[in-house]
MMTF fields as JSON, N, C-alpha, C and O atoms, coordinates in Angstrom:
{
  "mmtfVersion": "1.0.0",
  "mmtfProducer": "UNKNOWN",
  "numBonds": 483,
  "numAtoms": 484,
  "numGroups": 121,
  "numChains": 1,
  "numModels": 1,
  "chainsPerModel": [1],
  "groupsPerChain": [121],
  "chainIdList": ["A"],
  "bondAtomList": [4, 2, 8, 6, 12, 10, 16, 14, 20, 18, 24, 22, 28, 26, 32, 30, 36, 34, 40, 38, 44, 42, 48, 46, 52, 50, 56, 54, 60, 58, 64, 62, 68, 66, 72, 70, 76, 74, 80, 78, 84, 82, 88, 86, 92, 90, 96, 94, 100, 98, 104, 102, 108, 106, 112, 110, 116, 114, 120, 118, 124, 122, 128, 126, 132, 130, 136, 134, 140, 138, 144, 142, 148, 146, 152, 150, 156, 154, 160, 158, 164, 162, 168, 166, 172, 170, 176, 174, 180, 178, 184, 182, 188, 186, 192, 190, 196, 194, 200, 198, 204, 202, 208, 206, 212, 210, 216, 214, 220, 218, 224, 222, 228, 226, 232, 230, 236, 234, 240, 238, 244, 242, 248, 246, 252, 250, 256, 254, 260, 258, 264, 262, 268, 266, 272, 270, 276, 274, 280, 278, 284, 282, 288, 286, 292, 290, 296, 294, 300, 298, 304, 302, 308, 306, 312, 310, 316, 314, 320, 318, 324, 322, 328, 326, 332, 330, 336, 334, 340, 338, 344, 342, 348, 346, 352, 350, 356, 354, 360, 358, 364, 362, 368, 366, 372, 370, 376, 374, 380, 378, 384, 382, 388, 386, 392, 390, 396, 394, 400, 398, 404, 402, 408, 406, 412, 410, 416, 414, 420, 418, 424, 422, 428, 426, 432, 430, 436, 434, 440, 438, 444, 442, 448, 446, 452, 450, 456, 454, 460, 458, 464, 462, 468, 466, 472, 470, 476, 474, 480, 478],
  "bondOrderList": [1, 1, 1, 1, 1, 1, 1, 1, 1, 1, 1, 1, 1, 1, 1, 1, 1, 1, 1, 1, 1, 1, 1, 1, 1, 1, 1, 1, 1, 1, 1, 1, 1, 1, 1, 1, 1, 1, 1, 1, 1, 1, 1, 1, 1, 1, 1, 1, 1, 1, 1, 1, 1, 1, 1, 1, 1, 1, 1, 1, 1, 1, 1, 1, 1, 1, 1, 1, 1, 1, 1, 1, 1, 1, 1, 1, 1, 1, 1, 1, 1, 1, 1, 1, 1, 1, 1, 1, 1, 1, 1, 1, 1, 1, 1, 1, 1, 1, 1, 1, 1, 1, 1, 1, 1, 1, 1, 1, 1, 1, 1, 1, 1, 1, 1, 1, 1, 1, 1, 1],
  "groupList": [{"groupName": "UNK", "atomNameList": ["N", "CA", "C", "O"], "elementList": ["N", "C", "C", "O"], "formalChargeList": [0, 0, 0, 0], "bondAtomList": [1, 0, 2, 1, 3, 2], "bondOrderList": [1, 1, 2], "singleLetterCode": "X", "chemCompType": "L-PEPTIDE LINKING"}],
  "groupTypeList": [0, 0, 0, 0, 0, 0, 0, 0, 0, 0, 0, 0, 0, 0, 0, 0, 0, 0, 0, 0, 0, 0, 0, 0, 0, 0, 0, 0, 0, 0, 0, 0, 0, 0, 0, 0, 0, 0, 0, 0, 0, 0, 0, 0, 0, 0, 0, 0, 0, 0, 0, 0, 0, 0, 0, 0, 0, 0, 0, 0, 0, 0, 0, 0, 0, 0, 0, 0, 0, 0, 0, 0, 0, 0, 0, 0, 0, 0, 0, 0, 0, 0, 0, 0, 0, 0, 0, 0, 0, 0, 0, 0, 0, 0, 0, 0, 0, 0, 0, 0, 0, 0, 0, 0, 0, 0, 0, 0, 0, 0, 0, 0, 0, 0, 0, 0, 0, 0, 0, 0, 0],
  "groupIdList": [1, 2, 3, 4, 5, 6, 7, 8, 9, 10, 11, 12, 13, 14, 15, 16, 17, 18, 19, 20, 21, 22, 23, 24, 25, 26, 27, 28, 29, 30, 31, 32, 33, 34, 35, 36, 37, 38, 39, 40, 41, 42, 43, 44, 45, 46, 47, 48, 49, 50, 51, 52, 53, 54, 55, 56, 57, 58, 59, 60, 61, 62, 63, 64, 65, 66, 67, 68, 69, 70, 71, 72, 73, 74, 75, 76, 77, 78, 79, 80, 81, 82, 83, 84, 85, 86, 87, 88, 89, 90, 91, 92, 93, 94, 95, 96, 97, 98, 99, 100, 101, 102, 103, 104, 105, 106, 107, 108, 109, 110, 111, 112, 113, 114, 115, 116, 117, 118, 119, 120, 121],
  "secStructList": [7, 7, 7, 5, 7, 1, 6, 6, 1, 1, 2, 2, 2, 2, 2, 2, 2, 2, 2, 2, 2, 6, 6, 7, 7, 1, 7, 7, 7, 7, 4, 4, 4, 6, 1, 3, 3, 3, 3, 3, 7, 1, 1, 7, 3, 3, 3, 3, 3, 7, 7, 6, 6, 7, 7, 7, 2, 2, 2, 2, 6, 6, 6, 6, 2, 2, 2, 2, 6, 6, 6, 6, 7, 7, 7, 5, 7, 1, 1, 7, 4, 4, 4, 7, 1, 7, 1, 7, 7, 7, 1, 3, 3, 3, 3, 7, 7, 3, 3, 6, 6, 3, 3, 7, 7, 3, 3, 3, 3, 7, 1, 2, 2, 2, 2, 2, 6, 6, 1, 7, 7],
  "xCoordList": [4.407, 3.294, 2.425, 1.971, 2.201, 1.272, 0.327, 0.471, -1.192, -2.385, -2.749, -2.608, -3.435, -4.306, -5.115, -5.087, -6.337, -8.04, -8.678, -8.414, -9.716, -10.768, -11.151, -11.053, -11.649, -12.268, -13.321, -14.131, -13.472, -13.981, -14.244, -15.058, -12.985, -12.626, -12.13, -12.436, -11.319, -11.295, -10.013, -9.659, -9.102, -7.792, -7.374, -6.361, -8.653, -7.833, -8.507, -8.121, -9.5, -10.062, -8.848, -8.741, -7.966, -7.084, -5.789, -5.568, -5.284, -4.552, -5.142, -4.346, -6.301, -6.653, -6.115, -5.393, -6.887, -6.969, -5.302, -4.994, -4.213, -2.701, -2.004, -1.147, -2.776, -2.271, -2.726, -1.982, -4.061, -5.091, -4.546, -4.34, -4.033, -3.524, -2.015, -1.684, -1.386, -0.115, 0.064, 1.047, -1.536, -1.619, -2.157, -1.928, -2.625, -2.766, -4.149, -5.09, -4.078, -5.487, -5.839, -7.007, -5.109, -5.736, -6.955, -7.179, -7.743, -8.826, -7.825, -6.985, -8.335, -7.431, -8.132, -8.48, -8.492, -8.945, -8.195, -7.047, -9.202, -8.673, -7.893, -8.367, -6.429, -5.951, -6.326, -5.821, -7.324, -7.711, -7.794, -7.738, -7.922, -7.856, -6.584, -6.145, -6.056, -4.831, -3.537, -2.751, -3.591, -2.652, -1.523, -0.895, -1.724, -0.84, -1.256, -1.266, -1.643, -1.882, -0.351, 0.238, -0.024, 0.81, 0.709, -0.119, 1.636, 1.219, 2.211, 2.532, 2.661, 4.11, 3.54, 2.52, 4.16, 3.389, 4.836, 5.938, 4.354, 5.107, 6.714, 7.782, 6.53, 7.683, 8.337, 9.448, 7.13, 7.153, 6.314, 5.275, 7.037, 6.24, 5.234, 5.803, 4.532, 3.131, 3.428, 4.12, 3.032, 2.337, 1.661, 2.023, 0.537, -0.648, -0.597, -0.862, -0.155, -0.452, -1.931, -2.432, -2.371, -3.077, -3.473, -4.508, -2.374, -1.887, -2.862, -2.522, -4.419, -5.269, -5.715, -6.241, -5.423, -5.395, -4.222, -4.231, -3.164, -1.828, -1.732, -1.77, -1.559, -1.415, -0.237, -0.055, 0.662, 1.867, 3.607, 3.7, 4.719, 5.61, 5.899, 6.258, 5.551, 6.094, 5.347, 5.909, 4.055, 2.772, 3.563, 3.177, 4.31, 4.518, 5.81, 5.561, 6.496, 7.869, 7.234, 8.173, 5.772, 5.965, 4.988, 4.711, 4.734, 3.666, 5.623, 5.099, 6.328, 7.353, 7.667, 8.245, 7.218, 7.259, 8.494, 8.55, 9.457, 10.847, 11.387, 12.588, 10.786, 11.071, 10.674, 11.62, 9.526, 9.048, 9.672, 9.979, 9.922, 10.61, 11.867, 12.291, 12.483, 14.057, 14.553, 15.687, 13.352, 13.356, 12.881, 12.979, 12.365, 12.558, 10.894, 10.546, 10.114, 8.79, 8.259, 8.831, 7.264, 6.374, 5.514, 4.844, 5.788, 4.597, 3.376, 3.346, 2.691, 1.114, 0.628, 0.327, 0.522, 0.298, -0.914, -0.971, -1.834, -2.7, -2.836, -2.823, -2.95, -2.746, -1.471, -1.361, -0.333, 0.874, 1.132, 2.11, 0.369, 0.779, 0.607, 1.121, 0.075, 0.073, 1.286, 1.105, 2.539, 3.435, 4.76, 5.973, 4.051, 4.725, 6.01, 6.575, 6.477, 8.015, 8.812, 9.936, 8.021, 8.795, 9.016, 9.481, 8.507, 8.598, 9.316, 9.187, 10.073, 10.687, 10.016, 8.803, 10.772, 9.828, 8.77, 9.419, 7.72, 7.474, 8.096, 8.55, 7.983, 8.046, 6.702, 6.869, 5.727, 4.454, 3.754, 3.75, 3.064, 1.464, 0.343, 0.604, -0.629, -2.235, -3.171, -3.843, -3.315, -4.46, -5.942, -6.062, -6.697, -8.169, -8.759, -7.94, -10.162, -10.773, -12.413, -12.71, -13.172, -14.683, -14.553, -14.185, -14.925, -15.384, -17.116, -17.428, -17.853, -19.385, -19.727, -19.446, -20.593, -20.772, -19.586, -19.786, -18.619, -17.782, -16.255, -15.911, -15.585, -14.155, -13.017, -13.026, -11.812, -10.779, -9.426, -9.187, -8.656, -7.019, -6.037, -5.867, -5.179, -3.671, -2.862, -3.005, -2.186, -0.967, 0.125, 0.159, 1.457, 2.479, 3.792, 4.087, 4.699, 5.422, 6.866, 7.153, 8.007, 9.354, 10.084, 9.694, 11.174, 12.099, 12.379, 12.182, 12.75, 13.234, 11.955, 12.183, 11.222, 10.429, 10.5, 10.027, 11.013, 11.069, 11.741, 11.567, 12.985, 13.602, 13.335, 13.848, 11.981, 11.518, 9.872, 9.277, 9.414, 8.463, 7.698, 6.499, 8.49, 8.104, 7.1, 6.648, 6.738, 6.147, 4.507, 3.317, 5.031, 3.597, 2.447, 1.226, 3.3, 2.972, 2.211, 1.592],
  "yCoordList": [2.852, 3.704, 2.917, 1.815, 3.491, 2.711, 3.335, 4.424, 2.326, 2.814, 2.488, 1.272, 3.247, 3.248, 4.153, 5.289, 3.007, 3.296, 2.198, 1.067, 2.737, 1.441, 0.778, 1.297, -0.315, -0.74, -0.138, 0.469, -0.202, 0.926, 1.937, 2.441, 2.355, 3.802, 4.456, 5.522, 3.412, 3.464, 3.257, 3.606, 2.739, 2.188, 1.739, 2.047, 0.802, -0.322, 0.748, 0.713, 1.73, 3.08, 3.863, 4.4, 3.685, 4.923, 4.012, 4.615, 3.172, 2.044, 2.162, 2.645, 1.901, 1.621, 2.892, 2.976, 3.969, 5.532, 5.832, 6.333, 5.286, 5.726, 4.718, 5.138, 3.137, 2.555, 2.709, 2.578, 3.045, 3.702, 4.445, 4.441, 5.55, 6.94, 6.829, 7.442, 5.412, 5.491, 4.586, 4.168, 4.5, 3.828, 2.318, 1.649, 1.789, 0.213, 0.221, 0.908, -0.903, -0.871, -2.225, -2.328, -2.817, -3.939, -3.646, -2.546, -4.947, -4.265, -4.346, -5.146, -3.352, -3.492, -3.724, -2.696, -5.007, -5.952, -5.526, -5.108, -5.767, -5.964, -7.145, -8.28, -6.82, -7.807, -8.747, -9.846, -8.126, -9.019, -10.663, -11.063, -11.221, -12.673, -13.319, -14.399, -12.634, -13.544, -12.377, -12.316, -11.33, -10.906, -9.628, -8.635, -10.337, -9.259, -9.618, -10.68, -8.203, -8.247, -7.215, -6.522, -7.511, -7.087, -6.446, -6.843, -5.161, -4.492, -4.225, -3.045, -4.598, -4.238, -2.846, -2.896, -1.733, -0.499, -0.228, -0.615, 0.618, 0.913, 1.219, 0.833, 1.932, 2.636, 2.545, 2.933, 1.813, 1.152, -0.646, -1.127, -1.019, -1.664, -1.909, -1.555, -2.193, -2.04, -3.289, -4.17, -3.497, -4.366, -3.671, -2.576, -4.304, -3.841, -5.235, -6.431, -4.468, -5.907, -5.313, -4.19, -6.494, -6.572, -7.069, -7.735, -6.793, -7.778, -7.811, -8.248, -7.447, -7.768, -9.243, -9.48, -9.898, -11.481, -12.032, -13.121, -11.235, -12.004, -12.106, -11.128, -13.55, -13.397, -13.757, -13.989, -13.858, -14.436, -13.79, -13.272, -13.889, -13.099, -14.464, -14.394, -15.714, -16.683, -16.463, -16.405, -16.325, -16.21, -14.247, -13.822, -13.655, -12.538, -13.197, -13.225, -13.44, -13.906, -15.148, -15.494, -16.032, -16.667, -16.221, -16.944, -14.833, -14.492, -13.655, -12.543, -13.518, -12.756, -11.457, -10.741, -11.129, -9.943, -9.146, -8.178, -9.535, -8.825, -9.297, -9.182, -9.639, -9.844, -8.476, -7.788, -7.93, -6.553, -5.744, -4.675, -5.844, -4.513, -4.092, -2.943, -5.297, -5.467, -5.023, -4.622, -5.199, -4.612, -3.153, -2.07, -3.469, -2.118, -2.085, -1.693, -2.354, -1.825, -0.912, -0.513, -0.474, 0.635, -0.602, -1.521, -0.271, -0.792, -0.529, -0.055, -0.711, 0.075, -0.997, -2.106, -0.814, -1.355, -1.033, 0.132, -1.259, -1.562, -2.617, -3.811, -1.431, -2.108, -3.074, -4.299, -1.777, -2.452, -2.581, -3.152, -2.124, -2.488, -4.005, -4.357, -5.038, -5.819, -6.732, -7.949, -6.181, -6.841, -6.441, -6.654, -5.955, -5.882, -5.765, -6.479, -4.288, -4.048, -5.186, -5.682, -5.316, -5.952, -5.03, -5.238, -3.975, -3.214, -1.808, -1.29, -1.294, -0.17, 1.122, 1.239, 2.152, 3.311, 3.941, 4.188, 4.053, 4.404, 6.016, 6.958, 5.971, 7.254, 8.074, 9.275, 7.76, 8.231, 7.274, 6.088, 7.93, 6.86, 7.847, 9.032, 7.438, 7.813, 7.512, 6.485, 8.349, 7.923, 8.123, 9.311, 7.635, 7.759, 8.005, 7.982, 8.273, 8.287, 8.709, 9.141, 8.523, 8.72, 10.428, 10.72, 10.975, 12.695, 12.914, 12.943, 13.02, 13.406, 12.17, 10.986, 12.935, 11.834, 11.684, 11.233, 12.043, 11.44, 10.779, 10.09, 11.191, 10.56, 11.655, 12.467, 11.491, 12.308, 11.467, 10.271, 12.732, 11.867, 12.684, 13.477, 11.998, 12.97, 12.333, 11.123, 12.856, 12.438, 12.864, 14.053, 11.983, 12.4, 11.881, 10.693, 12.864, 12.38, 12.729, 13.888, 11.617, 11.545, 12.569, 12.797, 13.045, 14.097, 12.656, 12.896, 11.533, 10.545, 10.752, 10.849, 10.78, 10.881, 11.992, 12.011, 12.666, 13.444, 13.251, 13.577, 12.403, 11.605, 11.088, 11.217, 10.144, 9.337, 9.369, 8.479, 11.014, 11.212, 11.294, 11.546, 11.072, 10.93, 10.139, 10.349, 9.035, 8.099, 8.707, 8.483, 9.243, 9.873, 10.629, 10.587, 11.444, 12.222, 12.051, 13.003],
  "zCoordList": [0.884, 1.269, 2.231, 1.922, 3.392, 4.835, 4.158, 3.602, 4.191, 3.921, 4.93, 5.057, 6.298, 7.528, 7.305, 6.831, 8.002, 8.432, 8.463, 8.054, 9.096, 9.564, 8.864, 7.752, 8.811, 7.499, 6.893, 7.594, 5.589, 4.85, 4.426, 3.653, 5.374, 4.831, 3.209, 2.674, 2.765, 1.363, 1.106, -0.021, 1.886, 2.046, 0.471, -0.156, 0.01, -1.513, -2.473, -3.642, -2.12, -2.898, -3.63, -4.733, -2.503, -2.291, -3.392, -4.442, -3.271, -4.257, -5.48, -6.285, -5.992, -6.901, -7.779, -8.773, -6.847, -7.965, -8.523, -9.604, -7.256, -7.521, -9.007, -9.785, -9.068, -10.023, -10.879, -11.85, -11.16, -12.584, -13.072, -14.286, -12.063, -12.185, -13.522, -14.536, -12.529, -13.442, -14.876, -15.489, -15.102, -16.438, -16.22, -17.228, -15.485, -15.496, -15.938, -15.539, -17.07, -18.124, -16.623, -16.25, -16.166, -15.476, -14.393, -13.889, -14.128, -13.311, -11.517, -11.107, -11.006, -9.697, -8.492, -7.911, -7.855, -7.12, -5.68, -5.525, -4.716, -3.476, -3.063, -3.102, -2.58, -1.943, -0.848, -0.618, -0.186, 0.685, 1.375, 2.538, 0.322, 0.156, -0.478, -0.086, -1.422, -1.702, -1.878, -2.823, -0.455, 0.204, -0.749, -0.383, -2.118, -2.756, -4.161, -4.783, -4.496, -6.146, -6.349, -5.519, -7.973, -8.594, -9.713, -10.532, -10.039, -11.437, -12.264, -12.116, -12.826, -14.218, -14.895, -15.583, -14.698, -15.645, -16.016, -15.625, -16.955, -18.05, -17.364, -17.839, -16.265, -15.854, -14.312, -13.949, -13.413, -11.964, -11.689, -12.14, -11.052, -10.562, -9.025, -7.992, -8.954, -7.994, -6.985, -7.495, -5.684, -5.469, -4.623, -4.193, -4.293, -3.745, -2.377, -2.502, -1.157, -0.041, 0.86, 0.799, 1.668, 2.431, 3.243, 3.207, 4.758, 5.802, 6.548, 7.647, 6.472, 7.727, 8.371, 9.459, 7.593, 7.464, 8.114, 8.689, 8.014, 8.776, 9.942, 10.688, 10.421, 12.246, 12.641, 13.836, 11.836, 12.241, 11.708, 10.595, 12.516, 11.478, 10.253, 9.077, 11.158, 9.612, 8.443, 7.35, 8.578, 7.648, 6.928, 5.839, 7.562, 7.255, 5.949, 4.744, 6.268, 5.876, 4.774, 4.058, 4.36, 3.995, 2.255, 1.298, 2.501, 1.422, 0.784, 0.727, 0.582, 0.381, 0.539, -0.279, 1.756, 1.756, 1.612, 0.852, 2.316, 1.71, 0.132, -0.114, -0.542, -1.883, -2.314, -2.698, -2.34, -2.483, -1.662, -2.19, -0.74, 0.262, -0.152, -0.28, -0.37, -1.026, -2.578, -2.842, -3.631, -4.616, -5.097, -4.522, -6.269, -6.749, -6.97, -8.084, -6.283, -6.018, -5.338, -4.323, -5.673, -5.022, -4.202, -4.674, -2.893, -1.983, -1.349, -0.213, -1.781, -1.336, -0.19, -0.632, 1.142, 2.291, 2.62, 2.226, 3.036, 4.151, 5.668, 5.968, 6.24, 7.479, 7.55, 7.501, 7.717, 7.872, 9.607, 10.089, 10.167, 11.683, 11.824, 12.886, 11.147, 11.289, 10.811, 10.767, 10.444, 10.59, 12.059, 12.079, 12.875, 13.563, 14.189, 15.018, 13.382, 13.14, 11.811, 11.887, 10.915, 9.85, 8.567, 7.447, 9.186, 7.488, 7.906, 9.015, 6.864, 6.89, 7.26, 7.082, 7.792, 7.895, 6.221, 5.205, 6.214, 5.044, 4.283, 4.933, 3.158, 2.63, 2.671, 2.888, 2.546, 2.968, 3.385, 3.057, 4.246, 5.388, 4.878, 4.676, 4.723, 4.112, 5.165, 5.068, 6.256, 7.336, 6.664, 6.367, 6.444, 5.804, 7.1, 8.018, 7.479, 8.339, 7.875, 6.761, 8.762, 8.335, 9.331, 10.468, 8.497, 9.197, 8.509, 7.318, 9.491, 9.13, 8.255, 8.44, 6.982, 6.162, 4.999, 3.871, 5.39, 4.293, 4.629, 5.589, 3.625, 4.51, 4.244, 3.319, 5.459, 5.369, 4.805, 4.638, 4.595, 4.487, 3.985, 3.058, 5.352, 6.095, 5.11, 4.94, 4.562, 4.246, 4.661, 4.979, 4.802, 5.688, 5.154, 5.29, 4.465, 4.147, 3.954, 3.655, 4.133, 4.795, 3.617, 2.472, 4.27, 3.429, 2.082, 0.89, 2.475, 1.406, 0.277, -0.929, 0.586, -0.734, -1.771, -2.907, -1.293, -2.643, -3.591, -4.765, -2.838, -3.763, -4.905, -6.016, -4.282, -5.084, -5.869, -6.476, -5.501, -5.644, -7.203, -7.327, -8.184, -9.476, -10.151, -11.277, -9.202, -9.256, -8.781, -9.003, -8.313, -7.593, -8.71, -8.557, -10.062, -10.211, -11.31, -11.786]
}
């Protein structure tokens, strides 16, 4: 899942409510600083990344990112343009945006997900 918007739009808002949602008693922290939090729930596992910090593809390649891509995780991204063609097409992208005084959000999402859309629910 691509999470895009500006900053503070509500990008790790938008993470938090989906892993609460699927049961995590844990408190759910912004990745920001140490790039990837993780969640074991009952029935998926989480990680929560947050590449705005990454300037590099080694620095991309050196937090593990295809360890998660490659397995059997749910990936919750923010600001995945910042890996710069390293990540798969998503199954859904979440554009947030500020409209008036509040905020919007597109969701957009690939025929593959329905596949896998259980997780969602």
């Amino acid at each position: 899942v691509y999470l895009r918007g500006e900053l503070g739009t509500g990008k790790t808002t938008f993470a938090r409510a989906i892993i609460q949602q699927r049961g995590s008693a844990d408190s759910v922290t912004s990745p920001t600083f140490t790039l990837i939090e993780t969640y074991h729930l009952d029935d998926v596992l989480v990680a929560h990344l947050d590449l705005y910090r990454i300037e590099s593809d080694a620095e991309m390649e050196g937090i593990g990112l295809r360890d998660y891509l490659d397995g059997d995780w749910i990936c919750l991204i923010e600001w995945p343009d910042r890996a710069r063609g390293m990540l798969p097409d998503p199954d859904l992208t979440v554009n947030l945006a500020y409209e008036g005084n509040g905020r919007s959000a597109v969701l957009k999402a690939t025929e593959q997900l329905t596949d896998r859309a259980d997780w969602l629910k």
